[in-house]
N, C-alpha and C positions, 0 to 999 in steps of 0.2 A: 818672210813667210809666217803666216799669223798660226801662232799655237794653239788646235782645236782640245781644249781641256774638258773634258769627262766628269762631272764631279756627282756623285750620289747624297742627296740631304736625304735625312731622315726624321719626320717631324712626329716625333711620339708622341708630345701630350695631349697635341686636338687627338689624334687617330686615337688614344689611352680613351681619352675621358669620350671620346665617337663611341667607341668598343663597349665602354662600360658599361656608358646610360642604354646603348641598343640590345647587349648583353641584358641589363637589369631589366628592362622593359621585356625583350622578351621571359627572362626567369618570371617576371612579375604576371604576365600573360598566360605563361604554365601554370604558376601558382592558381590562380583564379580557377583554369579551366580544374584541374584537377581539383580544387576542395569547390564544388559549387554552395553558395550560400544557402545555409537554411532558412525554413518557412520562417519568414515571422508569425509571432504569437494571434496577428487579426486571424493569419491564413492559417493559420491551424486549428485555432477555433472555430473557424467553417467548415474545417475538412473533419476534423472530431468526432465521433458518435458520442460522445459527452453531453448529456441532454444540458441545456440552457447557457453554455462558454459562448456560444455563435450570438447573442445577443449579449454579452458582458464586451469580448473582445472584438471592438468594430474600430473603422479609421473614423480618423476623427479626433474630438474631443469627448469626454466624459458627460454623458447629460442623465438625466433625472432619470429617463429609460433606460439604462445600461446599469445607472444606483440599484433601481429595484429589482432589475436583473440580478447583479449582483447579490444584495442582501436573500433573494430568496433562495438562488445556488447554494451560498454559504448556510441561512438555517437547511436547504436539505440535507447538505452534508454532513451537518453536526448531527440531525437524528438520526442521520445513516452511521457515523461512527458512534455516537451512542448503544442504539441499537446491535454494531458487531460486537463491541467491547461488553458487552451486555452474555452475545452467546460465547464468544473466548472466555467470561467468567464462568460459566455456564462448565463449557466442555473442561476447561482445568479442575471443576469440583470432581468431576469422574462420579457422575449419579449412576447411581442401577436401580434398575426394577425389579422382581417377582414374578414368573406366571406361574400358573401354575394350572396341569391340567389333566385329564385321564384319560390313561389309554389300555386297552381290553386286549389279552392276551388269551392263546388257548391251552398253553399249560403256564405256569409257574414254577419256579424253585423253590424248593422249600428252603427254610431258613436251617440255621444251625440253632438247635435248643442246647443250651449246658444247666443242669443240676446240681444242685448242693446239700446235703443234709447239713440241718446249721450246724448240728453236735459233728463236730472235728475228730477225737474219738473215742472209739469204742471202751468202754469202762471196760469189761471184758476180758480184753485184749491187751491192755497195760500189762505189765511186767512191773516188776518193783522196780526192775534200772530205770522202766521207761520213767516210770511216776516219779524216780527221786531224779530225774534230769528235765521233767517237765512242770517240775513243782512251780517255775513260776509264768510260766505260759495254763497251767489249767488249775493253781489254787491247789493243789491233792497237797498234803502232810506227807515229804519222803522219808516214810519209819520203814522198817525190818519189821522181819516178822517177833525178833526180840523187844523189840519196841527202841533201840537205840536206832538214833541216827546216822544213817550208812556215809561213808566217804568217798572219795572220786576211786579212788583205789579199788573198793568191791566194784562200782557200776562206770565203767571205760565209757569214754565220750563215745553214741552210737550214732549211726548217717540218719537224717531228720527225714530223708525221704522215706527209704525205710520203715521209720516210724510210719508216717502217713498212708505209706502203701498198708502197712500189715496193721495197723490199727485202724484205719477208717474203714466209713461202712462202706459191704461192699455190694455192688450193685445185685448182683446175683442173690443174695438175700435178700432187695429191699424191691427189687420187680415183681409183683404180682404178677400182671398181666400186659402185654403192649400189644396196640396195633395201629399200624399206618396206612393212611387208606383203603381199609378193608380185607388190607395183608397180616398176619401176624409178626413179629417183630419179637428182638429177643436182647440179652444185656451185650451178647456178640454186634448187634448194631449201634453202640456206643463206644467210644473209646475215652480211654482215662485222661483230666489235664487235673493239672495242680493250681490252684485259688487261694485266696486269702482264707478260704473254708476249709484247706486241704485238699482230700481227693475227693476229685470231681466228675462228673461223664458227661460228655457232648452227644448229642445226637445228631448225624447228615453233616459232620464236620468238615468231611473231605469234602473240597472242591472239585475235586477231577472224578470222584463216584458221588454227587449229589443229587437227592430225590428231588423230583418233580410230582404236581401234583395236577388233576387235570378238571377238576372241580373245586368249587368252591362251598363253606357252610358245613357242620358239624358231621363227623362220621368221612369225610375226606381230609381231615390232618393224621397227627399225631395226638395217641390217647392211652395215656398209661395209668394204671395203677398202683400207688406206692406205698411202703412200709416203713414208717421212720424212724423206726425199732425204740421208741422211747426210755427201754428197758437201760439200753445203753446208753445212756444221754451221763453224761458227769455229773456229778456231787459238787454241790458248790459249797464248795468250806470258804472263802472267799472272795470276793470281786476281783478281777485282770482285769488288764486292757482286751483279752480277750475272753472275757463270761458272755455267755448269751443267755437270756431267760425265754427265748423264744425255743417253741416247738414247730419244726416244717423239712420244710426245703429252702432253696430259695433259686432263682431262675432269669436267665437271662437268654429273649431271643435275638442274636444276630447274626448281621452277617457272615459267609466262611471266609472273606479276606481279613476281618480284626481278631483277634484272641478275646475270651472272656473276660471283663470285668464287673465281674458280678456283687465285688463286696459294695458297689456303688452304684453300678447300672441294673443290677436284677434285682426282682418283685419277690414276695414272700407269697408263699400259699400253707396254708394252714390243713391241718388232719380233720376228717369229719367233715369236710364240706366235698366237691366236686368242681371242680372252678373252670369254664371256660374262655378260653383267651381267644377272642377273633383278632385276627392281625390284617395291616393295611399297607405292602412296601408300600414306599415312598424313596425314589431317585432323586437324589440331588444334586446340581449343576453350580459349582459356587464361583465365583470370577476372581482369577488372580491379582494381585495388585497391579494399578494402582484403583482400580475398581473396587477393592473386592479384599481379603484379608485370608486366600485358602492358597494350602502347601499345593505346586503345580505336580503331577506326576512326570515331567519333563526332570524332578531332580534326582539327587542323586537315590540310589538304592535305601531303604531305612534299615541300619545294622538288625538284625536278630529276627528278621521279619520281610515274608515277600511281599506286602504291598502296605503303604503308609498307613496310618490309622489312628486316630484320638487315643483310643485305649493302648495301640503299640508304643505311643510315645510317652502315653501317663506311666507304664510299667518301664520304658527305659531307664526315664528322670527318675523314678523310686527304687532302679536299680542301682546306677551311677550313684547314686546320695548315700546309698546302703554299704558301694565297695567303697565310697571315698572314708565313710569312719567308720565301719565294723571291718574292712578288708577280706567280706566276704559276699555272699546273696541267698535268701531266701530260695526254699522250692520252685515257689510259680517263676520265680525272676528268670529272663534270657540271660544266657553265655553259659561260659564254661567256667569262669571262678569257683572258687570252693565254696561248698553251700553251708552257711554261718549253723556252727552245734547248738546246741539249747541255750548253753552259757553265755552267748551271745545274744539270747531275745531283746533283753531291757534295752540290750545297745539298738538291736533293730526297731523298736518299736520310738523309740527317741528319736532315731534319725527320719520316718517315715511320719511322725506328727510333724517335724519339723520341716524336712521336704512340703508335706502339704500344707501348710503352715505360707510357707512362701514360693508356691508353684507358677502364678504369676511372673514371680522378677525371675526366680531360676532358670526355669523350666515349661516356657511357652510353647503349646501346642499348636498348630495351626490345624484349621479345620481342610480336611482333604476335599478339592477342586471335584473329585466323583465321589457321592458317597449313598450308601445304600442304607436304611432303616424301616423301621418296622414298628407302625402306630397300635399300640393296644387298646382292648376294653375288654374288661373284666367282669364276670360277671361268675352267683356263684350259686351251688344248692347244698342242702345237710345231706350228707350221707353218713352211715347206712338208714334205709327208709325201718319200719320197727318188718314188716313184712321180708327185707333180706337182709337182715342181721342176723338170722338163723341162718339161713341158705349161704351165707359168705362165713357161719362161724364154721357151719359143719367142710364149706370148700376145703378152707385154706386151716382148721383146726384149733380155730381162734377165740376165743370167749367174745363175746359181744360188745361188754368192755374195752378188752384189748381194739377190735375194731372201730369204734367211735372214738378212739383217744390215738391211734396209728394209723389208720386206712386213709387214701386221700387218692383223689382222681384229680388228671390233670387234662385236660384236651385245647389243643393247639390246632388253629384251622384261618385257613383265607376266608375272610368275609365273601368276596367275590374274585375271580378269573381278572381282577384289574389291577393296574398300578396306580400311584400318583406320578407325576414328575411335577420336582420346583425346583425350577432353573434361575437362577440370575442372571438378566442381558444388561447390556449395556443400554444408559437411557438415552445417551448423550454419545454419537460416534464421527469419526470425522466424517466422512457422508452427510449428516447430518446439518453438522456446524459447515461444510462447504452450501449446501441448500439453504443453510437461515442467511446467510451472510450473502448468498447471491442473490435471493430472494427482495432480500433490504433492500440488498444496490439499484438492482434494477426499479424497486416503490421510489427511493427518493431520488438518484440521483441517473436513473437509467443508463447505467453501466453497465457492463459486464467484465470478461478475465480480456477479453479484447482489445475494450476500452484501455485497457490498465496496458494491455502489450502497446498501445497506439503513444501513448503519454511517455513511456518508458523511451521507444523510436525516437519520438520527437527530443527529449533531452539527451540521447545517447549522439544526433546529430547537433545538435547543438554546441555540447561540448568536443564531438568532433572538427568541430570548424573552428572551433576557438584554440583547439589545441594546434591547428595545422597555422593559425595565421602570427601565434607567438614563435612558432619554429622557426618562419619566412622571412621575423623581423630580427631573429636571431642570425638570424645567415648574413642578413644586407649589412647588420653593422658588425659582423665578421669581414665582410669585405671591402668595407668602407675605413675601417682600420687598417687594413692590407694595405690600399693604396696613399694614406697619408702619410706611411712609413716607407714607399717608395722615393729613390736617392737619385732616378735619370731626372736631368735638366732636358727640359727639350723644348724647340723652339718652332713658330709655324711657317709657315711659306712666304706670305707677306711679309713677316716683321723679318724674315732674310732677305729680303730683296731690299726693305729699305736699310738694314744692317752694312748690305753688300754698299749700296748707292751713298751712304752717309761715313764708313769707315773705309770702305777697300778702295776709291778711287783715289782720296787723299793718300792714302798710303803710299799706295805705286807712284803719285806724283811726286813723293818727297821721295822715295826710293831714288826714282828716276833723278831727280836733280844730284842728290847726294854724288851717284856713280856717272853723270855725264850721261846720262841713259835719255833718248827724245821720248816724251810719252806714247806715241805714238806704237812704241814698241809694247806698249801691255796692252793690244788689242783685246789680249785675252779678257779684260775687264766687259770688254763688248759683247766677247762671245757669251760671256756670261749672265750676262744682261738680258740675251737676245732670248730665241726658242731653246736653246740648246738647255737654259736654266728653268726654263720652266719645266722641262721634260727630266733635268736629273734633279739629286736628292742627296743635298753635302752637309758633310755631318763637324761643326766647329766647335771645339769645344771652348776656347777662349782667344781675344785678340792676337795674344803671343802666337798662335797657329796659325792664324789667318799672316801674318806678318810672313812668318817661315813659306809659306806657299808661294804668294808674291813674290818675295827674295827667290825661290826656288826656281818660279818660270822665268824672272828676270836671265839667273844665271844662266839658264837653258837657254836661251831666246841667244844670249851671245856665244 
C-alpha cells in the first residue's frame, strides 16, 4: 500500500526578494506621493510676480533674447540694491531736523526772575570777627581796634551762612517800589536763595503758586524799583578772586523747574538807566539718542533736585568736586554736608577753577529732552529825568546824587500772548526707509514684500524635497544591508523538483538494492513527483536529510 507523504517546502528567497522589490516599490510609491516635486525654476518664473524672470527662465536653450533679458533684470537690480543700500545708510546716520513754530496762547506763566546785588556784603554790617575771617574772600586788613592782629582764639570759626544772611543786602531796604501787572507787590513776594553773589531773591519761584499773565507789552510784567545801597559796597584794599568793580544787580530769567545760575547765565543792569527786558518763551523738544544727545526724563530721579536741568547739574559736578577736596560745600551747594568756614575759601575756589577747567571730561551735562527758556532784548533809558530827580529826592529823602548813582528800574514783560516751540523730529524713521526702499523695488525690479514671500515658498519647497529624497535613500540602503546580512538558505520550486528528480530517485534506488528492497516500494518518489508536490512545500536543508527521509519511509514501508 503506497505511502501518501505530506511534505511542506518553503521557498524564501523568490517570495524574500517577491516581498522586498513589491515592498520597495510600494515604499517608493508613497515616497513620491507624499513629497510631490517642486516647480522647476522655467515654471516658477512664469508663476512669479517678479517682473522680467518669465523671460530669462524659459525651456529650451539659452538664446540672445533671454541674454538681454538677463542683463537688464541684473542692471535693475544692481540699482535697486544701490539705491536701498543708499537709504539703510541714510536711516543708520539717524538725521534730525528743526521746526520751529508759533503758537498763541491766552495767558502765560510768568517766569521766575532771581536778583543779585553784585556787592556780597554789607560794609556796615561786618563785625571785626566777620572781617578778620573774610579777609581773604573780600581783601579787608583783619586789625583790632588796638591795631594788633587778632587770632583764631578772639574770633571762633562762625556759620558762612549766617554771615550772608545777616550781612547781605536785604531786600526790604533795597525795594523802592514793585508792581506786577498793575497789582502792587512787596519784598514778601520774593523769597531768599543763596548764589555765587550770596544772598539772593527770586521772584514767582514756586511752581505750585506761579503768576500768570494775561497780556502781553510794557505795564503787564514785573516792574521794580531798586536801591543798590552803594554806600555799602566794600573797600577794595586788594584784588580776590572774588572783587567786583561793578556797580548793579545782576539777573537771571528762568524757569521754576532749574535753580538760578546767575554767576554765568544772568545779565547785568546798571543804576541810572531804567532798562526794559521783553521776553519770548521758547519750548524745546530735543531727541534722545541715537538721534539726538538729551538726558530722557524716563530716567532716574536727579539727586538734590525735582526735575533735571543744565544748571541742577553744573551746581552738582561743583558740588561733588568741592566735597571730594575741601570735605565740605558752599552755601548755594545742594545736600546736607557741612558747609566749608572761611578758612577753607582758597581750597574752594582751587577746586571750582579746576572743576571748571575740565567740566567736559568730568562732568558732562546733558541737555534735557523738555526744556523751557526765555529769549531776551534789552533795551534801556537814563533815569532820573532832571524834572523827577526832585520829586524822587523829596519821595524817598534822597539827594539827587544819591539817586543817579543808586536808583535803577527794572521791568520784565512778554513781548506777546505767544510761544515759540523748537522741536527736533526725526528726518529719517522706519516708516520712511520701509517707503524709499519699496518705492525702489517696485521702479526697478517691480517687487513688492509678496514678491519676496513668493521667492522665499519656492526655496523653502525646494529644499523641502531635497531633504525628503536624502532621507528615502537613506532608509533603502538601511535595508538593503538588512538583507545582505540575512543567513536563510532557501531554494525555489523548480530547482526542487529537479533536485528531487536528479538526487532523490537515485538514492532510493541504491537504498533499495543495498536492503533487498524492489523499487517499486518507494512509490512515494511518485507521489511526490505528482500533484501532491506541487500543492505542498518541504523544506531540506541538506543531502544528509533528504537521505534520512528516504531511509525513514523505506523502514516504514516494511
Amino acid at each position: 500500500m503506497p505511502i501518501e507523504f505530506v511534505c511542506k517546502i518553503k521557498f524564501a528567497e523568490e517570495d524574500e526578494k517577491q516581498k522586498s522589490k513589491q515592498d520597495g516599490d510600494k515604499e517608493s510609491l508613497i515616497e513620491e506621493s507624499c513629497t510631490p516635486p517642486a516647480k522647476d525654476l522655467a515654471g516658477f518664473a512664469n508663476s512669479c510676480s517678479l517682473h522680467g524672470i518669465n523671460h530669462i527662465f524659459v525651456s529650451g536653450r539659452l538664446g540672445i533674447r533671454q541674454t538681454l533679458w538677463a542683463l537688464a533684470f541684473l542692471t535693475s537690480l544692481a540699482l535697486f540694491l544701490y539705491q536701498a543700500a543708499k537709504c539703510a545708510i541714510s536711516y543708520l546716520e539717524h538725521p534730525h531736523v528743526t521746526a520751529l513754530n508759533e503758537e498763541a496762547t491766552p495767558e502765560m506763566v510768568f517766569p521766575a526772575v532771581t536778583i543779585c546785588n553784585i556787592n556780597r556784603f554789607r560794609f556796615s554790617a561786618l563785625t571785626d570777627a566777620d572781617i578778620y575771617h573774610l579777609a581773604n574772600l573780600t581783601g579787608l586788613p583783619p586789625k583790632n581796634k588796638d591795631g594788633h592782629k587778632p587770632t583764631d582764639l578772639m574770633y571762633p570759626a562762625p556759620d558762612m551762612q549766617d554771615i550772608f544772611n545777616r550781612t547781605g543786602h536785604q531786600l526790604e531796604e533795597m525795594l523802592m517800589s514793585c508792581n506786577f501787572s498793575g497789582q502792587n507787590c512787596s519784598a514778601d513776594d520774593f523769597s531768599v536763595v543763596y548764589t555765587r553773589y550770596g544772598k539772593c531773591y527770586t521772584f514767582n519761584g514756586n511752581k505750585t503758586t506761579s503768576r500768570k499773565t494775561k497780556q502781553g507789552g510794557m505795564g503787564n510784567g514785573l516792574e521794580i524799583m531798586l536801591d543798590i545801597q552803594q554806600d555799602e559796597y566794600l573797600p577794595i584794599w586788594r584784588e580776590t578772586n572774588e572783587t567786583s568793580l561793578e556797580a548793579g544787580i545782576r539777573v537771571q530769567i528762568h524757569s521754576q523747574d532749574e535753580p538760578p545760575y546767575i554767576h554765568q547765565l544772568g545779565f547785568g543792569v546798571s543804576p541810572g538807566f531804567q532798562t526794559f527786558v521783553s521776553c519770548q518763551e521758547q519750548r524745546l523738544t530735543y531727541l534722545p539718542q541715537p538721534w539726538g544727545n538729551c538726558r530722557s526724563t524716563s530716567k532716574e530721579k536727579f539727586p538734590g533736585y525735582d526735575t533735571y536741568s543744565i544748571s541742577a547739574c553744573r551746581l552738582l559736578c561743583e558740588t561733588n568736586e568741592v566735597l571730594r577736596v575741601c570735605n565740605c560745600r558752599m552755601v548755594h551747594m545742594p545736600g546736607t554736608a557741612d558747609i566749608c568756614p572761611p578758612s577753607k575759601i582758597n581750597c574752594v575756589d582751587k577746586a571750582l577753577a579746576q572743576q571748571q577747567k575740565n567740566t567736559g571730561d568730568t562732568c558732562p551735562c546733558e541737555t534735557p529732552c523738555n526744556l523751557t527758556r526765555y529769549g531776551k532784548e534789552l533795551s534801556m533809558v537814563k533815569i532820573p529825568s532832571k524834572g523827577s530827580a526832585r520829586y524822587l529826592s523829596r519821595k524817598y529823602d534822597k539827594s539827587e546824587d544819591y539817586i543817579r548813582d543808586n536808583f535803577l528800574v527794572l521791568d520784565i514783560f512778554f513781548e506777546a500772548l505767544n510761544y515759540e516751540t523748537i522741536e527736533q523730529k526725526k528726518a529719517y524713521d522706519v516708516a520712511g526707509l520701509l517707503g524709499d526702499i519699496g518705492g525702489q523695488m517696485g521702479l526697478f525690479i517691480g517687487a513688492s514684500i509678496l514678491t519676496v514671500l513668493e521667492i522665499l515658498d519656492y526655496i523653502y519647497e525646494v529644499q523641502y524635497q531635497r531633504n525628503s529624497r536624502s532621507q528615502y535613500e537613506m532608509r533603502s540602503k538601511e535595508k538593503k544591508s538588512k538583507q545582505q546580512t540575512s543567513t536563510v538558505a532557501t531554494v525555489g520550486l523548480e530547482e526542487m523538483k529537479t533536485k528531487v528528480r536528479a538526487h532523490v530517485v537515485p538514492q532510493a534506488a541504491l537504498f533499495s538494492s543495498v536492503h533487498n528492497l524492489p523499487l517499486q516500494h518507494c512509490n512515494c518518489i511518485k507521489k511526490l513527483q505528482g500533484n501532491n508536490l506541487q500543492r505542498s512545500k518541504l523544506i531540506f536543508s541538506n543531502a544528509k536529510i533528504m537521505k534520512n527521509v528516504f531511509l525513514l519511509i523505506s523502514l516504514n514501508h516494511l
